[in-house]
TORKOL-4160 file (C-alpha; in steps of 0.2 Angstrom, whole numbers, padded with zeros to 4 digits, m for minus):
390
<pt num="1" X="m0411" Y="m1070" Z="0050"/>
<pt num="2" X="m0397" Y="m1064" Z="0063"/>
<pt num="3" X="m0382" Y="m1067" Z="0051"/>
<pt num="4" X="m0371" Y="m1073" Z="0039"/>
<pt num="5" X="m0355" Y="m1084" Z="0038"/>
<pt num="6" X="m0346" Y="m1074" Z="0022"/>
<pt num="7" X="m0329" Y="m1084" Z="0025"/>
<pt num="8" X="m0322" Y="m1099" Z="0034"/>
<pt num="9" X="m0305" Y="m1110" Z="0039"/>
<pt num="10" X="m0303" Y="m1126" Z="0045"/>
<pt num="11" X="m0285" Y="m1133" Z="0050"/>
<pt num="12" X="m0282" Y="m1152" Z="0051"/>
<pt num="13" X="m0289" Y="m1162" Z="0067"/>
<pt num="14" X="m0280" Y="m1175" Z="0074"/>
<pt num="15" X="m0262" Y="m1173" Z="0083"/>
<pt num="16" X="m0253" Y="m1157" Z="0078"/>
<pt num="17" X="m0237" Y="m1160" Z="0085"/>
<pt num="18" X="m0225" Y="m1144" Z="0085"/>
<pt num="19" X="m0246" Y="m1133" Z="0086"/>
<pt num="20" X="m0248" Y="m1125" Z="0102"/>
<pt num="21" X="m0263" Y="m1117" Z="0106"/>
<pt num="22" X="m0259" Y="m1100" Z="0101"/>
<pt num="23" X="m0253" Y="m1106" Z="0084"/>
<pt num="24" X="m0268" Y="m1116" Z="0082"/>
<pt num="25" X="m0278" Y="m1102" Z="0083"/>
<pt num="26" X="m0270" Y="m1088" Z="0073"/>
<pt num="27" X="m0264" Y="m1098" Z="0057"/>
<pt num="28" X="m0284" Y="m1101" Z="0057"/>
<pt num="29" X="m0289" Y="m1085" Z="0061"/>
<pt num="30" X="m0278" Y="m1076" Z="0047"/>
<pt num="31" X="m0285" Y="m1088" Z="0034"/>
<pt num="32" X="m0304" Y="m1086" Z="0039"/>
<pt num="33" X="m0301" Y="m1066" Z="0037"/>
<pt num="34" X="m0293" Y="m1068" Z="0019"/>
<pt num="35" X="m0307" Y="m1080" Z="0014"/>
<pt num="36" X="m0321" Y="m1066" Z="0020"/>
<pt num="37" X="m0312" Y="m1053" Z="0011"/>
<pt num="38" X="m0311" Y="m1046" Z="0029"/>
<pt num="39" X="m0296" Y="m1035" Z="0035"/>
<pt num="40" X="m0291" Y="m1037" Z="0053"/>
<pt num="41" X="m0296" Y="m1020" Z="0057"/>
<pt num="42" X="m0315" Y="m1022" Z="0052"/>
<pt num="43" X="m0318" Y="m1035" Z="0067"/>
<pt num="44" X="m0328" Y="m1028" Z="0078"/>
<pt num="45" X="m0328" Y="m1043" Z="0090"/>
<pt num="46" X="m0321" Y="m1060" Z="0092"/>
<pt num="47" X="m0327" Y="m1075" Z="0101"/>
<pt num="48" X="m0315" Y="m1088" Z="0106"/>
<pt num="49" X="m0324" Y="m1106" Z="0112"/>
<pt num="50" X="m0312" Y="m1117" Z="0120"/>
<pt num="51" X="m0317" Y="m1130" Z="0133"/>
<pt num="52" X="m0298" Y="m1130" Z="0141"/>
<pt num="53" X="m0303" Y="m1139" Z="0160"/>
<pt num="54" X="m0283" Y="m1143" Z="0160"/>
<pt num="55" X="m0278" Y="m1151" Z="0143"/>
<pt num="56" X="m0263" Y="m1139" Z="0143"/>
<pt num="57" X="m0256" Y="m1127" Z="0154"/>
<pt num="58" X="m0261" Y="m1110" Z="0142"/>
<pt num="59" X="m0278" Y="m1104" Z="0147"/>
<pt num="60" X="m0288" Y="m1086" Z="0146"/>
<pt num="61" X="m0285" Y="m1091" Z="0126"/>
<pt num="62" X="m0298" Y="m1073" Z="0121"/>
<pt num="63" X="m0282" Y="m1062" Z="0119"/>
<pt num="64" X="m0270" Y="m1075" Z="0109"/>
<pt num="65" X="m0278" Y="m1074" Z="0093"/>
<pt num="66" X="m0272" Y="m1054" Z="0092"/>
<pt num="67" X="m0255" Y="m1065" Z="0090"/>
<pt num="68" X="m0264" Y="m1067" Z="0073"/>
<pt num="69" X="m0264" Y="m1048" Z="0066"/>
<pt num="70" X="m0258" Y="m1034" Z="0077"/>
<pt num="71" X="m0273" Y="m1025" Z="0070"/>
<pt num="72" X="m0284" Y="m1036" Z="0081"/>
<pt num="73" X="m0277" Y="m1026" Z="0096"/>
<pt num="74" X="m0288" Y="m1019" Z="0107"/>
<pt num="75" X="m0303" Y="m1028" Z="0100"/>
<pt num="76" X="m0316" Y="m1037" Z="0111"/>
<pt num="77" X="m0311" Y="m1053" Z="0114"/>
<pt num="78" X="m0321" Y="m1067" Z="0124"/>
<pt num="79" X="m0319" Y="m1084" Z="0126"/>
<pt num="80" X="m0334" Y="m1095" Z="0127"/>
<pt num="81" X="m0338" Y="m1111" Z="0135"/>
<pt num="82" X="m0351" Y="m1124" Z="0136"/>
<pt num="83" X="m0344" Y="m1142" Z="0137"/>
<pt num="84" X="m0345" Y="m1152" Z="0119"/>
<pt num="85" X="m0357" Y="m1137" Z="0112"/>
<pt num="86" X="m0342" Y="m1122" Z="0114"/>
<pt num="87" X="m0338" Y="m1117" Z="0097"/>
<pt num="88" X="m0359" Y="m1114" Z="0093"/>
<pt num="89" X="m0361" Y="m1107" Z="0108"/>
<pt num="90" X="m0346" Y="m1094" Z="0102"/>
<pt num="91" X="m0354" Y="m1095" Z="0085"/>
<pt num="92" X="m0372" Y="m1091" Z="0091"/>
<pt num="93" X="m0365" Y="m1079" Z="0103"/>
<pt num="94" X="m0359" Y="m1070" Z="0087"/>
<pt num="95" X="m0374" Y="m1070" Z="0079"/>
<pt num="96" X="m0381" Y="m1062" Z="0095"/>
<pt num="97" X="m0370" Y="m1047" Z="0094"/>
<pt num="98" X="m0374" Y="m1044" Z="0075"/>
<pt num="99" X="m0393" Y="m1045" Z="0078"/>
<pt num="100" X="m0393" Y="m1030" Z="0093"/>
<pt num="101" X="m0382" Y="m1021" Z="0080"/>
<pt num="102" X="m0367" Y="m1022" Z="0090"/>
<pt num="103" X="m0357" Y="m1027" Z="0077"/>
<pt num="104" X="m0354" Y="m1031" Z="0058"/>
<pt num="105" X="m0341" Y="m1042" Z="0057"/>
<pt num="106" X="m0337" Y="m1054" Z="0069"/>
<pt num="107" X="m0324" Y="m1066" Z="0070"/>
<pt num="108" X="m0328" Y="m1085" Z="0079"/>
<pt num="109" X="m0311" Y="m1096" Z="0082"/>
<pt num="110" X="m0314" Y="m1114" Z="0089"/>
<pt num="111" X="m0298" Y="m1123" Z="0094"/>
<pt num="112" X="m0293" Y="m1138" Z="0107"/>
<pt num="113" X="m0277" Y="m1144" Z="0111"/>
<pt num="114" X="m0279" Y="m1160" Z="0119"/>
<pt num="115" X="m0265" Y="m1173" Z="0115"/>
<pt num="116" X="m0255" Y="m1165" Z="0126"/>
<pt num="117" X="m0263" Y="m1175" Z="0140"/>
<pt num="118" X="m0262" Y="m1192" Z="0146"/>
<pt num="119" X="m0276" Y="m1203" Z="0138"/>
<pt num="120" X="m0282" Y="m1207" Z="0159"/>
<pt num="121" X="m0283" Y="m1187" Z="0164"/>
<pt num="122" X="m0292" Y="m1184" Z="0148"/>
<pt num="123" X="m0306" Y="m1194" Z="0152"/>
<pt num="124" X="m0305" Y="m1186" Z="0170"/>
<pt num="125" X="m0303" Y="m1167" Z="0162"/>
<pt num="126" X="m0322" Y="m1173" Z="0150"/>
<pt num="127" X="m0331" Y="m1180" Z="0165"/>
<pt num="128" X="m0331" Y="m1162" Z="0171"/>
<pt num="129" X="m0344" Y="m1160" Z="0160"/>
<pt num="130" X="m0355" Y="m1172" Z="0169"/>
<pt num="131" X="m0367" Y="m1170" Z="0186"/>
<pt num="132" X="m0351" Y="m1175" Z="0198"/>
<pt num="133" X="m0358" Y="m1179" Z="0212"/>
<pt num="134" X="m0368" Y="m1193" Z="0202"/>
<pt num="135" X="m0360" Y="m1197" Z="0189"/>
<pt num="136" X="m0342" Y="m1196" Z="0191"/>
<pt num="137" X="m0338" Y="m1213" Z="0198"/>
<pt num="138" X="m0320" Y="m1221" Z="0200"/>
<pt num="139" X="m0318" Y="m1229" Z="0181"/>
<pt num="140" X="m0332" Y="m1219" Z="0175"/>
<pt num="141" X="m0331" Y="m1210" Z="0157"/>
<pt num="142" X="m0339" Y="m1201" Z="0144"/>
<pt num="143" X="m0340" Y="m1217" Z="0136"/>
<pt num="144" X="m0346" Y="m1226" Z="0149"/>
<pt num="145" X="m0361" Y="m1212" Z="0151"/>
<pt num="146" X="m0367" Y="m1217" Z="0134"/>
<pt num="147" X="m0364" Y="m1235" Z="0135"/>
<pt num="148" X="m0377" Y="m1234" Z="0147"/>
<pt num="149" X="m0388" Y="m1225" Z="0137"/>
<pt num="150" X="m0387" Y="m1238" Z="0123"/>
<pt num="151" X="m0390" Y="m1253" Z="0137"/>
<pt num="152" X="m0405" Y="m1243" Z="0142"/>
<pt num="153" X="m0412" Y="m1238" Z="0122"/>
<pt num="154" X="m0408" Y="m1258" Z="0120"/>
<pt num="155" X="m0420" Y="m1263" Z="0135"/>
<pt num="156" X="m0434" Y="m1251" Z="0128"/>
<pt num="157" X="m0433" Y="m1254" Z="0107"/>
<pt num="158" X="m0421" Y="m1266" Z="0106"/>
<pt num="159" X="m0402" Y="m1269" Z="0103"/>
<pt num="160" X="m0396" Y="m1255" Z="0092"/>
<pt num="161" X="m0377" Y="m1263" Z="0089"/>
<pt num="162" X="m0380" Y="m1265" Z="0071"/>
<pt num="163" X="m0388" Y="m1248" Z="0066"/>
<pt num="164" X="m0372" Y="m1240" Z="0075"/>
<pt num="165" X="m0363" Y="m1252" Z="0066"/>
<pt num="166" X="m0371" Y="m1245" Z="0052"/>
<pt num="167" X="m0367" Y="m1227" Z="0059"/>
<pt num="168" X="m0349" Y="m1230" Z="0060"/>
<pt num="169" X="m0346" Y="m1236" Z="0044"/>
<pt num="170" X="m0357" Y="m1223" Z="0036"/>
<pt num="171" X="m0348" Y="m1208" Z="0044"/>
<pt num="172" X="m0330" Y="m1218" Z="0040"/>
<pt num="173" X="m0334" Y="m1218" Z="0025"/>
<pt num="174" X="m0338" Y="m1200" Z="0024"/>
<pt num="175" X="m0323" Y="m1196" Z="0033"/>
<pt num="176" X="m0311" Y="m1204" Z="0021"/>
<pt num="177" X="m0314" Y="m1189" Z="0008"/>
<pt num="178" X="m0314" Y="m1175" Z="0020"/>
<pt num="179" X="m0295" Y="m1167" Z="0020"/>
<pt num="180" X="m0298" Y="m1160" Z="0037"/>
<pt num="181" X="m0303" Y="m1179" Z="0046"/>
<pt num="182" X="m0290" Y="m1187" Z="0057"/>
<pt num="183" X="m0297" Y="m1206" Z="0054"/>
<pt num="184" X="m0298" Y="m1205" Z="0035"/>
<pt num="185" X="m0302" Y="m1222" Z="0031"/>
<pt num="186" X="m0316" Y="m1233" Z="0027"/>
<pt num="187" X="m0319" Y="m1245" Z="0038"/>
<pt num="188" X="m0332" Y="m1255" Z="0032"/>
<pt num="189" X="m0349" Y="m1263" Z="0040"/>
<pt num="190" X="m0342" Y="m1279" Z="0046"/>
<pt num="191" X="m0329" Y="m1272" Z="0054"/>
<pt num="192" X="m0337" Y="m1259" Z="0063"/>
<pt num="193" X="m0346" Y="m1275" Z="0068"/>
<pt num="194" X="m0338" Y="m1285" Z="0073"/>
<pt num="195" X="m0329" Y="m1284" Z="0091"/>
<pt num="196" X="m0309" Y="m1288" Z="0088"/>
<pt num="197" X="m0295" Y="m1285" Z="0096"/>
<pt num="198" X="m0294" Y="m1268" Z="0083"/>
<pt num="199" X="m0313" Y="m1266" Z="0087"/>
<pt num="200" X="m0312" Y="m1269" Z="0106"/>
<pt num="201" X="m0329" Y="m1265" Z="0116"/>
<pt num="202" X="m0326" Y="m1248" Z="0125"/>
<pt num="203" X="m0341" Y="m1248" Z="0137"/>
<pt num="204" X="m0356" Y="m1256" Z="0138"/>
<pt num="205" X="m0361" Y="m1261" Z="0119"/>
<pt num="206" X="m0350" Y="m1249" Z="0113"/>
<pt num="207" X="m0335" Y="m1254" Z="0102"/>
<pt num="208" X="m0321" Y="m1245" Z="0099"/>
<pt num="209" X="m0329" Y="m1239" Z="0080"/>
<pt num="210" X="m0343" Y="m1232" Z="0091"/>
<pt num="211" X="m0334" Y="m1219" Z="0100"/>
<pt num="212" X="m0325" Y="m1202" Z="0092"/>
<pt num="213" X="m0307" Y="m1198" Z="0092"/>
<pt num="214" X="m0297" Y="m1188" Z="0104"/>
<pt num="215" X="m0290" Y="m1171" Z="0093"/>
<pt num="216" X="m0282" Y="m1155" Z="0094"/>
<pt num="217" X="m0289" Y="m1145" Z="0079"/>
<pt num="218" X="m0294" Y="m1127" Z="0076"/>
<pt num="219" X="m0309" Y="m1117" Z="0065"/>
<pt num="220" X="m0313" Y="m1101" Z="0062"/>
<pt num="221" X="m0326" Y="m1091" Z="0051"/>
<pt num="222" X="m0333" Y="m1074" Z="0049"/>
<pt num="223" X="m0351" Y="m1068" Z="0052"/>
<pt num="224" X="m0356" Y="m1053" Z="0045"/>
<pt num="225" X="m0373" Y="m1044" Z="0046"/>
<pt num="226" X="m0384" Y="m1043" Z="0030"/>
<pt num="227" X="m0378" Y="m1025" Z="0020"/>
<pt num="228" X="m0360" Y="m1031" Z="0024"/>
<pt num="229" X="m0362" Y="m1049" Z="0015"/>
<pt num="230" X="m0371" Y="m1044" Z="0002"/>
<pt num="231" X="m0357" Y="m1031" Z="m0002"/>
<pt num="232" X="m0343" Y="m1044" Z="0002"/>
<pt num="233" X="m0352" Y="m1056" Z="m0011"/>
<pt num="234" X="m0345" Y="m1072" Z="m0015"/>
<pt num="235" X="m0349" Y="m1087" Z="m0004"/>
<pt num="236" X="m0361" Y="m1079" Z="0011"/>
<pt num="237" X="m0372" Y="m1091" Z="0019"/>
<pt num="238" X="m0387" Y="m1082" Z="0029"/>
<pt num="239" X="m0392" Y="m1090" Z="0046"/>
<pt num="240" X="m0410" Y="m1093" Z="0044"/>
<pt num="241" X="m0413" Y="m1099" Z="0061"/>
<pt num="242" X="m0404" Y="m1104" Z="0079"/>
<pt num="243" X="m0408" Y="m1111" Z="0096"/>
<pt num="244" X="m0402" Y="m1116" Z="0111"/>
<pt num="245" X="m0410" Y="m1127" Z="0122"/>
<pt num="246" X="m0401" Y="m1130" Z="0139"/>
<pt num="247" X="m0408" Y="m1149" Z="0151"/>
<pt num="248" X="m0405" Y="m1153" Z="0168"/>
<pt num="249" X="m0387" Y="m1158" Z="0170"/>
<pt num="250" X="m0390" Y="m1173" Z="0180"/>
<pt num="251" X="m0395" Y="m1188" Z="0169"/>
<pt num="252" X="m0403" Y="m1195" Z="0185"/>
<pt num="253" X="m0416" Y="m1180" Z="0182"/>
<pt num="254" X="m0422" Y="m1183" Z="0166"/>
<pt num="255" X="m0426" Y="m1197" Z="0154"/>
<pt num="256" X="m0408" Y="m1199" Z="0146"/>
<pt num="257" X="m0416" Y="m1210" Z="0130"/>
<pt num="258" X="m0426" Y="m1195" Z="0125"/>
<pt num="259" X="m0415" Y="m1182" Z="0122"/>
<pt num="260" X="m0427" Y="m1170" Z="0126"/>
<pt num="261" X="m0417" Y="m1153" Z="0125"/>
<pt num="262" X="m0410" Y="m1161" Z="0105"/>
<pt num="263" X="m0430" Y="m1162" Z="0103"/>
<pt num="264" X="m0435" Y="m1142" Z="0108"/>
<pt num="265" X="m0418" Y="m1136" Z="0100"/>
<pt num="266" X="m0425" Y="m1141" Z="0083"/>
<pt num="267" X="m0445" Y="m1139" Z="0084"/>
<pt num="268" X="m0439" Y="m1122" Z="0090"/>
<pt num="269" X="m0426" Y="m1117" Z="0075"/>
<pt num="270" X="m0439" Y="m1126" Z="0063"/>
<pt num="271" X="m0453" Y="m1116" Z="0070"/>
<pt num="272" X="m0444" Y="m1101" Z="0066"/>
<pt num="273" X="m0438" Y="m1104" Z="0050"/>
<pt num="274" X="m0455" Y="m1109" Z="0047"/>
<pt num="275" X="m0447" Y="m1128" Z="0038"/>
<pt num="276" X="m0448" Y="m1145" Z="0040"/>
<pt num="277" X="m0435" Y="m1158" Z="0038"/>
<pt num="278" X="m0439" Y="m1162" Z="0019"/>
<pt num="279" X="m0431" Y="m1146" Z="0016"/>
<pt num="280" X="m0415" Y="m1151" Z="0020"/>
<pt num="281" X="m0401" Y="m1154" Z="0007"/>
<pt num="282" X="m0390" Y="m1161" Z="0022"/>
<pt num="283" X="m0386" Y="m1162" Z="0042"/>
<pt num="284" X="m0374" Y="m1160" Z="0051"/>
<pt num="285" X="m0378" Y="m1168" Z="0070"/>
<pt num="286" X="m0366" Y="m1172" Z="0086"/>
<pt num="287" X="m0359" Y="m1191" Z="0085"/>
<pt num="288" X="m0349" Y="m1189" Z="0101"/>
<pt num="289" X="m0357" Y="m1207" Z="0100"/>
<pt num="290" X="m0363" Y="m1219" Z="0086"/>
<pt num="291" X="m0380" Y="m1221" Z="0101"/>
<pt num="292" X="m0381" Y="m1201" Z="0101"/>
<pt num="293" X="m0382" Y="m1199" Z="0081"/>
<pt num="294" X="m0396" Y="m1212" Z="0081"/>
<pt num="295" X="m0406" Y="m1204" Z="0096"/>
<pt num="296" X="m0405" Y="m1188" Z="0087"/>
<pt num="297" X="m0413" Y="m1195" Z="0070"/>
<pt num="298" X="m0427" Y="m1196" Z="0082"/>
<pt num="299" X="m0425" Y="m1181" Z="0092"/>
<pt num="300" X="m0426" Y="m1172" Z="0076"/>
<pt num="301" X="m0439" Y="m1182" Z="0069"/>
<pt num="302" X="m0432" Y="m1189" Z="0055"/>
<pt num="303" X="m0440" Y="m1206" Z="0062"/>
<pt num="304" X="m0454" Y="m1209" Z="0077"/>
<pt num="305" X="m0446" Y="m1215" Z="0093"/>
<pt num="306" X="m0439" Y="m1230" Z="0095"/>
<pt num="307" X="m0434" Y="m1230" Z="0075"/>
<pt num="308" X="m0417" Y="m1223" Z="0074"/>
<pt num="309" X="m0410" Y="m1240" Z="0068"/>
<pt num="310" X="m0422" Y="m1240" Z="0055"/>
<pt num="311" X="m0414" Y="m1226" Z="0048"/>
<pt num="312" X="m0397" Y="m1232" Z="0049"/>
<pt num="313" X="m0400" Y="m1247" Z="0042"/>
<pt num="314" X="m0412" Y="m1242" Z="0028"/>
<pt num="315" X="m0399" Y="m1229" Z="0022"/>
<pt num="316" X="m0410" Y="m1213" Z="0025"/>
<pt num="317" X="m0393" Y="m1205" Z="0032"/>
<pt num="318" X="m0383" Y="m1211" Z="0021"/>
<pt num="319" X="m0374" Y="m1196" Z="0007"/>
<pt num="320" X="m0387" Y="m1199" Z="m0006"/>
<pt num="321" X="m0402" Y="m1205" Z="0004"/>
<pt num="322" X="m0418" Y="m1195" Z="0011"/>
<pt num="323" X="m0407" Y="m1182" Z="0021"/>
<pt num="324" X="m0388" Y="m1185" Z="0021"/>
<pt num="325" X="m0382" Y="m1184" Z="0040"/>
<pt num="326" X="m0361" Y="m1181" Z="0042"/>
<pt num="327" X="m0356" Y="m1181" Z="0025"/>
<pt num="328" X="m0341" Y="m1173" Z="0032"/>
<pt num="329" X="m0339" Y="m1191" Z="0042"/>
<pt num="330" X="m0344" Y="m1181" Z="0059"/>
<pt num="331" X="m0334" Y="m1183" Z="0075"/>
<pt num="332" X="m0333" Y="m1199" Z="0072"/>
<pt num="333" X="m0321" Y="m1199" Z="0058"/>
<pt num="334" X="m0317" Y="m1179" Z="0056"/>
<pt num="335" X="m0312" Y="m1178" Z="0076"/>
<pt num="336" X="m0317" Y="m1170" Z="0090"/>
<pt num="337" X="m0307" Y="m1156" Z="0098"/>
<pt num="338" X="m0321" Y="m1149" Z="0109"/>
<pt num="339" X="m0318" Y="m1130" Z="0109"/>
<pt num="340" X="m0317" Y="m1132" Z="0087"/>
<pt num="341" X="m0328" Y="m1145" Z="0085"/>
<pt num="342" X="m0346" Y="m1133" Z="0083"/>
<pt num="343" X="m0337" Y="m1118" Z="0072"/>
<pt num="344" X="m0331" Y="m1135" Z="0061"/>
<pt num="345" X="m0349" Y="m1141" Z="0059"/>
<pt num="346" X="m0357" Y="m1123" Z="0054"/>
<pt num="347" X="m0340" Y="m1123" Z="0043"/>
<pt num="348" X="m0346" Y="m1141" Z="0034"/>
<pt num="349" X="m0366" Y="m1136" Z="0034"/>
<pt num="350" X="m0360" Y="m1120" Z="0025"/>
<pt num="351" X="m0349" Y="m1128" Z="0013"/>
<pt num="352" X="m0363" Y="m1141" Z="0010"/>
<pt num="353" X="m0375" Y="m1126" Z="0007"/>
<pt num="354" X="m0366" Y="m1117" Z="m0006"/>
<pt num="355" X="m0360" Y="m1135" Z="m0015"/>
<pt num="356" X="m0342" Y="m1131" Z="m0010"/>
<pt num="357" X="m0338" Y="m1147" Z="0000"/>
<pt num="358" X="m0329" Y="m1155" Z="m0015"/>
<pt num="359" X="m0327" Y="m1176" Z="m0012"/>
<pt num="360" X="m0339" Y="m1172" Z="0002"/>
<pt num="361" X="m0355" Y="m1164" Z="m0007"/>
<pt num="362" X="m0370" Y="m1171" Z="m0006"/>
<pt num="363" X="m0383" Y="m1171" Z="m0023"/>
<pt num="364" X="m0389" Y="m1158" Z="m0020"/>
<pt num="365" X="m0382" Y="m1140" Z="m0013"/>
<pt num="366" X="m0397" Y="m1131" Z="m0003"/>
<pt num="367" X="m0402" Y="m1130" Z="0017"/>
<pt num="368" X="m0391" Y="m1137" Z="0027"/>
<pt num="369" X="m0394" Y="m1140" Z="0048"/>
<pt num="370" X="m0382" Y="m1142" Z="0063"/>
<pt num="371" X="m0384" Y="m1149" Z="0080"/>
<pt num="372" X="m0371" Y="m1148" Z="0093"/>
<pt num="373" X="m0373" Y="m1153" Z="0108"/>
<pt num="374" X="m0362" Y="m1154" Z="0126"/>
<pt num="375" X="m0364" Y="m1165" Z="0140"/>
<pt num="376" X="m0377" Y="m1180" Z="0137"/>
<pt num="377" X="m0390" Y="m1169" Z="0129"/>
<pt num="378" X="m0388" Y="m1153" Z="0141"/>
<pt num="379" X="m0384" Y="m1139" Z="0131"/>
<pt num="380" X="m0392" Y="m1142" Z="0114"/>
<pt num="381" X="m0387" Y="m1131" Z="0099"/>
<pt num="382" X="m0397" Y="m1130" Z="0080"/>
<pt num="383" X="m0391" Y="m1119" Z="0066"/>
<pt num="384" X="m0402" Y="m1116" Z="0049"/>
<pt num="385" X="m0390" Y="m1111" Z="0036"/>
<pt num="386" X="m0396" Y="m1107" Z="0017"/>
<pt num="387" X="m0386" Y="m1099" Z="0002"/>
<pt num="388" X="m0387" Y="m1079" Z="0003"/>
<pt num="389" X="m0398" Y="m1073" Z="m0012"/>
<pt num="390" X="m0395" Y="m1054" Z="m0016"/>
């Protein structure tokens, strides 16, 4: 165990008009401090994960979130980065610094601010995050990339339309409980569908329902080191395990149906927490795309390869099935500012974990996992989170 998350924030996602980036950050930060029983002055470092690439004109955002607490000044403060998987890369970079005993407390802020931007530029600023000098064609987008994943899992198992479907009406309907979700309404099956002019295709197979939302949001939480969470009390969650797995960026490279790096992310944070999926009370993985969720079932090994539709439709994901995935309703429904959108996940497994996730909580509080991922499978993030037992 490197860890513990002994208190948390999560602001709203969707578009904060009149939230700039700075503000963003420090009305989550001073909330996430107040819920750890943490004064200012006990942080012994902050990591700051925000993709940026150009959604506003602010960047080098490390420093801003001293505009939360003058007591933060002089602190080391480091932004982080690493495409869709930047708030755990913060949050595992955190973790890091508390395992070599570098620090106790550490404060992790996630944020994004991307409405600012034209709809057409963001598409340009995310395809930044692909291998350019393939993949960045005229037209081309982050939906497009995984629209041609889904033609390509379609020519090897069979069309998945339905099963992601069946994904975005699941995670919908999660997502209409969760106060922090930008979409929160439940869509239904048949209208996630059905392709309508509300429900246009988007890429490839994909339909509108099948792709995540463009957000501004912020997160923030506090890891603490084990003598200092168990003398906070309250709600700590221990981190049981981590890992980061990093692919080839060029899909070209490597088999793009596999997600490989998803795959070695888990056996290796399983392996070390010595667990297996059965353990788990709930999930929380990286829907960027109704197609990636369903890759990940298998990636994980919830199903064999080729089965991830079996899983959507048989309900094994589903809040009260075999392992509930997205209570929180994911990207999907809750959002996707990149830089917050990890922090937000480890915020949801941990609220999961402790049976603190209100109109979100699954049957039955206990381990909870997250994967995060950025890029098309590149940099692939798992988190084991349990209660703390003193």
């Amino acid at each position: 165990m490197a860890g513990c998350i002994v208190g948390w924030s999560h602001g709203k996602f969707g578009k904060r008009e009149g939230h700039d980036l700075e503000a963003l950050i420090a009305e989550v930060a001073v909330q996430a401090m107040d819920d750890a029983g943490v004064a200012p002055g006990d942080v012994d470092e902050i990591y700051v994960g925000h993709f940026g690439g150009g959604f506003v004109k602010q960047d080098f955002p490390a420093s801003l979130v001293f505009q939360a607490s003058e007591a933060l000044r002089f602190k080391p403060a480091t932004r982080v980065e690493n495409a869709c998987a930047t708030g755990s890369a913060a949050v595992h970079l955190g973790l890091t610094s508390i395992a070599a005993k570098k620090a106790r407390v550490v404060l992790v802020v996630g944020v994004e601010k991307m409405t600012e931007t034209p709809g057409d530029k963001i598409g340009e600023i995310l395809m930044k995050a692909s291998y350019v000098k393939e993949e960045d064609r005229p037209g081309m987008s982050f939906a497009g990339v995984f629209g041609q994943i889904a033609q390509l899992y379609a020519q090897r198992y069979g069309d998945p339309s339905d099963a992601m479907a069946k994904i975005a009406a699941k995670n919908h309907k999660n997502g209409a409980v969760n106060p922090y979700a930008q979409l929160r309404k439940d869509l239904g099956y048949e209208f996630c569908r059905t392709v309508s002019d509300k429900n246009p295709l988007v890429a490839g197979p994909l339909r509108r329902t099948d792709c995540s939302l463009v957000s501004d949001g912020a997160a923030a939480l506090v890891l603490a080191d084990l003598p200092t969470a168990l003398a906070l009390g309250g709600k700590a969650v221990a981190v049981r395990a981590t890992a980061q797995v990093n692919d080839l960026l060029p899909m070209s490279k490597r088999d793009i149906v596999d997600f490989e790096g998803c795959a070695g992310a888990w056996h290796k944070a399983l392996g070390e927490a010595k667990l297996t999926l059965d353990d788990f009370a709930a999930v929380e993985t990286h829907d960027c795309f109704t197609i990636a969720e369903l890759i990940q079932y298998e990636a994980m090994g919830l199903v064999p390869k080729g089965q991830g539709g079996r899983a959507a439709l048989e309900g094994l994901t589903e809040k009260d099935g075999k392992l509930p995935v997205n209570a929180s309703g994911g990207l999907k429904a809750k959002g996707h500012p990149i830089g917050a959108t990890g922090v937000s996940m480890h915020i949801m497994a941990a609220m999961q974990a402790t049976g603190r996730a209100g109109d979100m909580q699954v049957p039955k509080p206990g381990i909870t996992g997250v994967f995060n991922m950025g890029g098309a499978a590149v940099a692939n993030y798992v988190s084991i989170l349990e209660p703390l037992r003193s």
